[in-house]
The first five atom37 places (N, CA, C, CB, O) and aatype in JSON, in Angstrom:
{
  "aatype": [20, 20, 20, 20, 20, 20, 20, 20, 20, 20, 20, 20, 20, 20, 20, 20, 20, 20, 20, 20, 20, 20, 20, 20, 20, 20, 20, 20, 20, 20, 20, 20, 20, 20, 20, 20, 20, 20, 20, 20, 20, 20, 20, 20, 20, 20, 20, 20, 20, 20, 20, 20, 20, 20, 20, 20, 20, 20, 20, 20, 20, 20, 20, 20, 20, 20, 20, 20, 20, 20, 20, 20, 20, 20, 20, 20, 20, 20, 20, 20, 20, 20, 20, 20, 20, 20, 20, 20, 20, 20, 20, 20, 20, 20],
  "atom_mask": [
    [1, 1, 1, 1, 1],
    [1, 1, 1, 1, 1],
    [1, 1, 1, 1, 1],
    [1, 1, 1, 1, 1],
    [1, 1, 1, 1, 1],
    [1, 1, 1, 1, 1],
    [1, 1, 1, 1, 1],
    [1, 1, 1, 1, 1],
    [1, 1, 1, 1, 1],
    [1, 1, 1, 1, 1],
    [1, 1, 1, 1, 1],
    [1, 1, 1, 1, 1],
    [1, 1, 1, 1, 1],
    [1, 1, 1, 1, 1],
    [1, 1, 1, 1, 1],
    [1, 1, 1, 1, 1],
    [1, 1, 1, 1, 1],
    [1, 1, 1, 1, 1],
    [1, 1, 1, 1, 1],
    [1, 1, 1, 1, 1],
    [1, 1, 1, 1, 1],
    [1, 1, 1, 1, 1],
    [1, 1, 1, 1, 1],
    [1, 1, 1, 1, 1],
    [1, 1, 1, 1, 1],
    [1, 1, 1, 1, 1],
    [1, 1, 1, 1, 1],
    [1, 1, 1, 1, 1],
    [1, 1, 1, 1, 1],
    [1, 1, 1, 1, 1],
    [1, 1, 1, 1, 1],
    [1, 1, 1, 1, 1],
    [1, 1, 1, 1, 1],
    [1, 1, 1, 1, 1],
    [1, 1, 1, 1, 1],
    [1, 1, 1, 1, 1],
    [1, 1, 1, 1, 1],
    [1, 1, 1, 1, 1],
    [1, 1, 1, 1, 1],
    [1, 1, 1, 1, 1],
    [1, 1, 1, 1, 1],
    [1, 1, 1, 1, 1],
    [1, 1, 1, 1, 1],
    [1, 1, 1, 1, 1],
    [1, 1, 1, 1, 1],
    [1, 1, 1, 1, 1],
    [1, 1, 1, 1, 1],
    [1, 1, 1, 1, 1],
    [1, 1, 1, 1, 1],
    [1, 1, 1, 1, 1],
    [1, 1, 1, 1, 1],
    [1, 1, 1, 1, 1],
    [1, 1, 1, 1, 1],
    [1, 1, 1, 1, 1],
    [1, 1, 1, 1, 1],
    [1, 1, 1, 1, 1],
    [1, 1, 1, 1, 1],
    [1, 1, 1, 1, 1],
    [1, 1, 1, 1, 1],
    [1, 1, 1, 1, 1],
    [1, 1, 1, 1, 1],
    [1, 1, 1, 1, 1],
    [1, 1, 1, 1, 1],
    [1, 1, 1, 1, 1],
    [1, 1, 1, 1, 1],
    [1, 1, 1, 1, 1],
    [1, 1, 1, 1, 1],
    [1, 1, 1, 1, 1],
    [1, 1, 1, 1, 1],
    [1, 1, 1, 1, 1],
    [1, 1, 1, 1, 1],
    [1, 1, 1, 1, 1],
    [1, 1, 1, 1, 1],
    [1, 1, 1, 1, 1],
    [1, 1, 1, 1, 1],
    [1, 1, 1, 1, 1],
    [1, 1, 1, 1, 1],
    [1, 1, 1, 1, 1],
    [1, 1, 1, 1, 1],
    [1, 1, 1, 1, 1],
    [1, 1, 1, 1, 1],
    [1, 1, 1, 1, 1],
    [1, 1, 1, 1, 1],
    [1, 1, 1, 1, 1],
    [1, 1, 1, 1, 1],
    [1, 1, 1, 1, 1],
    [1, 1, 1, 1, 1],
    [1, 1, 1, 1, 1],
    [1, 1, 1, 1, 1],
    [1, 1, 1, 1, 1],
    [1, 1, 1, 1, 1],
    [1, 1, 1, 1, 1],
    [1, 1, 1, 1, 1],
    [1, 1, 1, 1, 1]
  ],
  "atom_positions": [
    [[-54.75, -52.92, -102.6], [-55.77, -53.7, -101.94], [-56.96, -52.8, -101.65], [-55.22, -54.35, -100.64], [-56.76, -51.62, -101.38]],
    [[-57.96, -53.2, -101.69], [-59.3, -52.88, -101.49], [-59.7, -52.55, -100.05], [-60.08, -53.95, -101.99], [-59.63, -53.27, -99.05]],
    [[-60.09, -51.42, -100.16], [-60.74, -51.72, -98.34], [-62.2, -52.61, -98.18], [-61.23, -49.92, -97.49], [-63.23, -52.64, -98.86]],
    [[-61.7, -53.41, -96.76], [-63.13, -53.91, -96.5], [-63.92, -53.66, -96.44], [-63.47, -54.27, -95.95], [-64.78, -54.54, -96.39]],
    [[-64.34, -52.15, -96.37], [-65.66, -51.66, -96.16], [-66.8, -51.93, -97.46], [-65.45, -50.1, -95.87], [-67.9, -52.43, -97.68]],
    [[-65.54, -51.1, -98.21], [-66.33, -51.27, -99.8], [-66.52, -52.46, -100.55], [-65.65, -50.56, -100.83], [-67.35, -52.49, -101.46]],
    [[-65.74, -53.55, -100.21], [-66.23, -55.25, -100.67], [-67.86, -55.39, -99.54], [-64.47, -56.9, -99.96], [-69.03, -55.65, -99.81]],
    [[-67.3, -55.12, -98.54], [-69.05, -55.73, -97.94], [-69.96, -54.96, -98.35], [-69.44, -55.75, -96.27], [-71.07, -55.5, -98.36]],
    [[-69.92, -53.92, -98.7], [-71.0, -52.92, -99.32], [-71.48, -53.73, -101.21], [-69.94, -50.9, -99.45], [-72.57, -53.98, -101.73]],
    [[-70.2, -53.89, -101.63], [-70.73, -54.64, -102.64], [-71.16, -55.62, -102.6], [-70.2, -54.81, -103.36], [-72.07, -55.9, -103.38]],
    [[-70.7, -56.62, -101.62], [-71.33, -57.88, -101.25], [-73.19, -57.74, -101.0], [-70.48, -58.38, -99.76], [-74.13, -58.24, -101.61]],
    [[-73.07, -56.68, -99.66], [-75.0, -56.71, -99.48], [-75.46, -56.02, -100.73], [-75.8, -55.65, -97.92], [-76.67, -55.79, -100.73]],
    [[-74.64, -55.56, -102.01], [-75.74, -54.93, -103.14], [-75.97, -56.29, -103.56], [-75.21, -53.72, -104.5], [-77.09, -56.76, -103.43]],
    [[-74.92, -57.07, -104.1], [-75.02, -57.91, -104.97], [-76.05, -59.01, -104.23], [-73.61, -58.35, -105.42], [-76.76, -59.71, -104.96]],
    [[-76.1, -59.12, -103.11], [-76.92, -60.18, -102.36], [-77.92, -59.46, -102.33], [-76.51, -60.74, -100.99], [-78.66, -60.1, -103.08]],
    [[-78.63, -58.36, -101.93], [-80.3, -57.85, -102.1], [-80.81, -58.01, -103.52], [-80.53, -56.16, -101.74], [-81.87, -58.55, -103.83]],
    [[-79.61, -57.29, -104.59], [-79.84, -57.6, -105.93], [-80.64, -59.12, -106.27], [-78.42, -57.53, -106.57], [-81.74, -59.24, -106.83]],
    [[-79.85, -60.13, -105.81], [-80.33, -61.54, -105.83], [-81.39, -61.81, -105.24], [-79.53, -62.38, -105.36], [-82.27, -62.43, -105.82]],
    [[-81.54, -61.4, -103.96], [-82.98, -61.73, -103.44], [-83.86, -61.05, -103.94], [-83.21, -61.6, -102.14], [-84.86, -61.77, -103.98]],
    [[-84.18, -59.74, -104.49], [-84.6, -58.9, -105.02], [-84.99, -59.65, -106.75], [-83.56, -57.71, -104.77], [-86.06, -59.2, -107.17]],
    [[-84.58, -60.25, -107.34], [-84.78, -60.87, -108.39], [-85.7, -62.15, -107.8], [-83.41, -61.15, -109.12], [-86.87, -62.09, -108.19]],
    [[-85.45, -63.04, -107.14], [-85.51, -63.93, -106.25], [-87.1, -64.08, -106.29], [-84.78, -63.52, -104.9], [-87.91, -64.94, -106.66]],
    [[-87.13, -62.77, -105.69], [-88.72, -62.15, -104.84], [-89.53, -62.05, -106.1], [-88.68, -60.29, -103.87], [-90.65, -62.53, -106.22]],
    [[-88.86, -61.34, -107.09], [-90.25, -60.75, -108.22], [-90.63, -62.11, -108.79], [-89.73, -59.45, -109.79], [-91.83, -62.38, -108.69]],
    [[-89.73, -63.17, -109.48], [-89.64, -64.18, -110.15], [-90.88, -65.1, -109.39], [-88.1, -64.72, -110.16], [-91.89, -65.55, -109.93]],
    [[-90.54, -65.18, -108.22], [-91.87, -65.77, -107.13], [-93.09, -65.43, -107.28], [-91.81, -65.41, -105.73], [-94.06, -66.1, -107.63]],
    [[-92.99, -64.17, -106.95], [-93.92, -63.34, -107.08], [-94.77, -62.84, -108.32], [-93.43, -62.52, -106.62], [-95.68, -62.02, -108.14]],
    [[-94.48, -63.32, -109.54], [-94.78, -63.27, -110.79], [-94.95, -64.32, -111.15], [-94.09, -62.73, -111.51], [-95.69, -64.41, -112.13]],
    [[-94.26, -65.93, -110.45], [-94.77, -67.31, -110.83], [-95.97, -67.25, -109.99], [-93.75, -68.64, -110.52], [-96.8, -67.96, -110.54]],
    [[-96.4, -66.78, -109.03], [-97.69, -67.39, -108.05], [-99.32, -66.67, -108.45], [-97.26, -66.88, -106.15], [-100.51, -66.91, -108.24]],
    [[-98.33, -65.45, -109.29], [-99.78, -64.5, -109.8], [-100.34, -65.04, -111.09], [-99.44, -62.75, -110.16], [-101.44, -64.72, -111.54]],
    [[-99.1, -66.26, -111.92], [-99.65, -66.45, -113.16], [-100.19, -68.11, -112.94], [-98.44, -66.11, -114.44], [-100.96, -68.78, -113.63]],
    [[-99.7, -68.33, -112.11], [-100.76, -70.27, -111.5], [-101.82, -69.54, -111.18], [-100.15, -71.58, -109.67], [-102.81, -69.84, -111.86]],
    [[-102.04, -68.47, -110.2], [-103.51, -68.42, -110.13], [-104.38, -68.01, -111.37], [-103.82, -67.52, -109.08], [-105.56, -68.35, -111.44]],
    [[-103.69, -67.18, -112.46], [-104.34, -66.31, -113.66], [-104.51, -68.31, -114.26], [-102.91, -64.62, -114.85], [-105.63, -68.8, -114.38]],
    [[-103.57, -68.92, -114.46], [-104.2, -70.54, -115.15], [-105.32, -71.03, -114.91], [-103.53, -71.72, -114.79], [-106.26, -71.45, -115.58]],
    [[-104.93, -70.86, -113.27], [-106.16, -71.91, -112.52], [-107.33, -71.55, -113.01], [-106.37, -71.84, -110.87], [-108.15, -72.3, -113.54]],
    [[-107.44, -70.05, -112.79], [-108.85, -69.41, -113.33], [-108.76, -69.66, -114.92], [-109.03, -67.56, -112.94], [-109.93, -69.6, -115.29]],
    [[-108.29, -69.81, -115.58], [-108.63, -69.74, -117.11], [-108.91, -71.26, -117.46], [-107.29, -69.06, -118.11], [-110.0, -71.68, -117.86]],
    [[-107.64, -72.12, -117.23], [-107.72, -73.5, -117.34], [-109.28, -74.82, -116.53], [-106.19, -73.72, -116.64], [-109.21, -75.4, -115.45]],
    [[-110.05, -74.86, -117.19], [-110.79, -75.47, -116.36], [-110.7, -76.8, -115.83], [-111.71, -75.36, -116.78], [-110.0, -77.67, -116.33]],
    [[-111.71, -77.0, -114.39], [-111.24, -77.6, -114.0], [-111.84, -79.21, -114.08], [-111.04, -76.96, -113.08], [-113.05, -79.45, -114.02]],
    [[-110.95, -80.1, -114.18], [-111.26, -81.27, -114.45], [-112.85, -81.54, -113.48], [-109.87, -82.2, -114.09], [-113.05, -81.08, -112.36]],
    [[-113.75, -82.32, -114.19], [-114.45, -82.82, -113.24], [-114.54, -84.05, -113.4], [-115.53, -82.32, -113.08], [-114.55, -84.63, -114.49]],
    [[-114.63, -84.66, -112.09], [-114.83, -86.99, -112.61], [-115.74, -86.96, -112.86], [-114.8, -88.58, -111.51], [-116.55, -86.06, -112.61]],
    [[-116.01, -88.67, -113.88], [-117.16, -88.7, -114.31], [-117.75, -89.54, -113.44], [-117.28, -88.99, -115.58], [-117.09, -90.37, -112.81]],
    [[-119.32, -89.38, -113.28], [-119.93, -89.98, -112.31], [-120.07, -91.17, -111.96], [-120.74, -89.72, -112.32], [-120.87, -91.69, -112.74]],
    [[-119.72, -91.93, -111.16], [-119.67, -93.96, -111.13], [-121.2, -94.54, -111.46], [-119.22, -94.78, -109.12], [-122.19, -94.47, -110.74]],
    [[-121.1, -95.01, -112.51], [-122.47, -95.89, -113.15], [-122.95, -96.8, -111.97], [-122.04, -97.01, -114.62], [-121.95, -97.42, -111.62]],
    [[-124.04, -97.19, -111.17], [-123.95, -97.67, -110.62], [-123.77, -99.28, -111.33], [-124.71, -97.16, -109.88], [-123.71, -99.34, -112.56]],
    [[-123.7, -100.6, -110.5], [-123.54, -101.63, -111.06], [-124.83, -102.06, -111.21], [-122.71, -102.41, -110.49], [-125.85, -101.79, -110.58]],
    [[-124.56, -102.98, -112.41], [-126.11, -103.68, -112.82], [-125.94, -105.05, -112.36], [-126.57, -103.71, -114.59], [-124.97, -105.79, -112.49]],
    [[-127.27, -105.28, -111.69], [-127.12, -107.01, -111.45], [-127.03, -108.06, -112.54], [-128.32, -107.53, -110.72], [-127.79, -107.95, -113.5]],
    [[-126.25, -108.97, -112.49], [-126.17, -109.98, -113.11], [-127.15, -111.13, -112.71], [-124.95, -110.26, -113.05], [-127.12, -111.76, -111.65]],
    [[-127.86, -111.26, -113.56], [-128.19, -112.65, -113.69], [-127.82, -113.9, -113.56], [-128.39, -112.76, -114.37], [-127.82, -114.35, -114.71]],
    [[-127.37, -115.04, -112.55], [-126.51, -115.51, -112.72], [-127.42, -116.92, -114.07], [-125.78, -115.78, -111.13], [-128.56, -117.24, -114.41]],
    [[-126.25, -117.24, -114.33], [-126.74, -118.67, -115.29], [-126.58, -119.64, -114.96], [-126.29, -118.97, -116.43], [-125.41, -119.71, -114.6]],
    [[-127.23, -120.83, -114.81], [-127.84, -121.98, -113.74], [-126.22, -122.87, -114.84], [-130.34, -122.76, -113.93], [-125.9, -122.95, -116.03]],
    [[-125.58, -123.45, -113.26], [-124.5, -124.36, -113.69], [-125.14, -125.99, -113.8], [-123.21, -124.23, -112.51], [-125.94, -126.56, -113.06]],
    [[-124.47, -126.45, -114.96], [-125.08, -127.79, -115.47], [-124.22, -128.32, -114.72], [-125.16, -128.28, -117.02], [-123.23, -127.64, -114.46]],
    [[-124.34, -129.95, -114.07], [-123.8, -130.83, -113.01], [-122.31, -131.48, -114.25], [-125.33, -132.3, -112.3], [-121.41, -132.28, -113.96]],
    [[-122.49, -130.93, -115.26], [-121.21, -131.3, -116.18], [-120.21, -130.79, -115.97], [-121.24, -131.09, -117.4], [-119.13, -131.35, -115.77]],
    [[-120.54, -129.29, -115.98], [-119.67, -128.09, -115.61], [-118.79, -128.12, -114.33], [-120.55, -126.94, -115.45], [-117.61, -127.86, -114.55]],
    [[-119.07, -128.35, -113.27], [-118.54, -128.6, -112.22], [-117.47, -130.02, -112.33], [-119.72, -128.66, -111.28], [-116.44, -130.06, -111.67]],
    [[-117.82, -130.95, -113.11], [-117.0, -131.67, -113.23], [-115.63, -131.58, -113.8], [-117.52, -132.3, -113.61], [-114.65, -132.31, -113.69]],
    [[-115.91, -130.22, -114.61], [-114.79, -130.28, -115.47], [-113.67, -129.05, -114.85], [-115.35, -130.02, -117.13], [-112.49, -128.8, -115.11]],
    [[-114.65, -128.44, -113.95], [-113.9, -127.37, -112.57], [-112.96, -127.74, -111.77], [-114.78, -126.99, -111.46], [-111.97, -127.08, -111.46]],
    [[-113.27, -128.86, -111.41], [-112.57, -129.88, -110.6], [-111.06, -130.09, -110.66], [-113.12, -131.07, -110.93], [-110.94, -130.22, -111.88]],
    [[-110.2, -130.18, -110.31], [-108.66, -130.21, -110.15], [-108.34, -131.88, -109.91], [-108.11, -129.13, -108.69], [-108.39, -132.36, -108.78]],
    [[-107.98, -132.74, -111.17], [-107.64, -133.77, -110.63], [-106.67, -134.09, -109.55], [-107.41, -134.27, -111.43], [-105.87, -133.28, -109.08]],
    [[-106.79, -135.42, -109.16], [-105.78, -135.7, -108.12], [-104.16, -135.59, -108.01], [-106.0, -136.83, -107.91], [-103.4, -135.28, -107.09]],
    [[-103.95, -135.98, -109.34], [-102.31, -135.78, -109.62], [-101.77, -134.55, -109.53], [-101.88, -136.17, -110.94], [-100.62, -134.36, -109.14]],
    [[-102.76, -133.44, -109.95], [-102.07, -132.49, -109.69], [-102.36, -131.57, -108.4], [-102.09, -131.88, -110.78], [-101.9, -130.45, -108.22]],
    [[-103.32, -132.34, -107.42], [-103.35, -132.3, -106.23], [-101.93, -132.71, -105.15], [-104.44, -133.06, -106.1], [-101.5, -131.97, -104.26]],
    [[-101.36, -134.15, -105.53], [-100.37, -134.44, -105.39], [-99.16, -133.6, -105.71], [-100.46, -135.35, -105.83], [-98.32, -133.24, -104.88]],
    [[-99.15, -133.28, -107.11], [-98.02, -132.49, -107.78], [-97.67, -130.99, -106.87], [-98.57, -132.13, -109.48], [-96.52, -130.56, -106.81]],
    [[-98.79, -130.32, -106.23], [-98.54, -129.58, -105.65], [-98.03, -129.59, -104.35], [-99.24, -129.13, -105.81], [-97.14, -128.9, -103.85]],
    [[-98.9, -130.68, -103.77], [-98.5, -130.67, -102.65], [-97.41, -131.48, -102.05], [-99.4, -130.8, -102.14], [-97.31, -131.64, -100.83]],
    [[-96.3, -132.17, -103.25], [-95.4, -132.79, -103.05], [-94.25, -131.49, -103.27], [-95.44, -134.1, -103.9], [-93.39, -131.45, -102.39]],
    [[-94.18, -130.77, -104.0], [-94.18, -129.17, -104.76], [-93.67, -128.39, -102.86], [-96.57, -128.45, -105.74], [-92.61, -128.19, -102.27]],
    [[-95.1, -128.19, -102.56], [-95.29, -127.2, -101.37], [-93.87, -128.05, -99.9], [-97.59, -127.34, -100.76], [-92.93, -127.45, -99.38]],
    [[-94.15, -129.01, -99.76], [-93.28, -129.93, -99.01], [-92.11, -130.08, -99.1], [-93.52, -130.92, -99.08], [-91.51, -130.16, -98.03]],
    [[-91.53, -130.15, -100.01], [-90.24, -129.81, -100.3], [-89.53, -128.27, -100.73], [-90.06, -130.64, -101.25], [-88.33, -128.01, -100.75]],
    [[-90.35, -127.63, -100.97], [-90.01, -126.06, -100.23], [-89.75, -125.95, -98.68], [-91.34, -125.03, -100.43], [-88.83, -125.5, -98.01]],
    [[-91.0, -126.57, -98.37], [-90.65, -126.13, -96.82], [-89.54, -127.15, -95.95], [-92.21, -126.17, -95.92], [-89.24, -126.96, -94.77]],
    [[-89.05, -128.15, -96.71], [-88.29, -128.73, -96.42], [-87.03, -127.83, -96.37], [-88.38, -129.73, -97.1], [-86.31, -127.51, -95.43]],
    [[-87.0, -127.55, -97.63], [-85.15, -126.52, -98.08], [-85.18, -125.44, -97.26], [-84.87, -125.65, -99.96], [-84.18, -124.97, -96.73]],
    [[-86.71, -124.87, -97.08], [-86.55, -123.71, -96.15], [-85.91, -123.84, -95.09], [-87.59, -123.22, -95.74], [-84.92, -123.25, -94.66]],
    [[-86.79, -124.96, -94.53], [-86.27, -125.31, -92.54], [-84.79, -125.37, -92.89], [-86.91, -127.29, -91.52], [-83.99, -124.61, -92.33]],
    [[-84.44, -126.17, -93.72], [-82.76, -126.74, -93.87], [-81.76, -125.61, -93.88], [-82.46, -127.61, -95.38], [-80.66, -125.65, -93.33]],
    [[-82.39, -124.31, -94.78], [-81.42, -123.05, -94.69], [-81.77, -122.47, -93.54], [-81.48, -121.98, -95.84], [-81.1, -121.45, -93.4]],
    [[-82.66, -122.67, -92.47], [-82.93, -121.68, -91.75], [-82.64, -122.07, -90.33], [-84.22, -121.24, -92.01], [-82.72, -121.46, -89.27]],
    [[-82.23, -123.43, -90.7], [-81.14, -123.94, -89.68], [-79.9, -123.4, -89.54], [-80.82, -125.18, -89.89], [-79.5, -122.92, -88.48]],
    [[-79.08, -123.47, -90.81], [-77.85, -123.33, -91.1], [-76.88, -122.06, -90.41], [-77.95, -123.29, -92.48], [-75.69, -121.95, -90.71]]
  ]
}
């Protein structure tokens, strides 16, 4: 059997060893993002166009007619909407 002394002695090599790798690997990723940053340039946005006014175009009294939502399917919806809220209340009784 081994004495304890000499396992914990190998233990803190092998553990500084690790942090010691740990450290450079860090320390060699943070020096080469900054060497990118500087080489890689950097995005710039492109500037917002401002908006152009529209003109609007004069609506003919036809047009509007045909905008219009007949009645049935005024009904259709709102017979639609009513009986949702019917089933709702009914489960939310339950």
């Amino acid at each position: 059997m081994t004495n304890i002394g000499s396992l914990l002695v190998d233990a803190a090599t092998l553990m500084m060893t690790g942090m010691g790798f740990v450290f450079l690997f860090l320390t060699i990723l943070v020096y080469l993002v900054r060497l990118m940053s500087k080489l890689v340039p950097q995005e710039v946005p492109q500037p917002i166009s401002t908006p152009t006014k529209n003109k609007k175009v004069p609506v003919k009294s036809g047009a509007l007619n045909q905008q219009t939502v007949s009645p049935q399917v005024v009904a259709a919806i709102s017979a639609a909407v009513h009986q949702h809220r019917t089933l709702a209340a009914a489960k939310g009784s339950k």
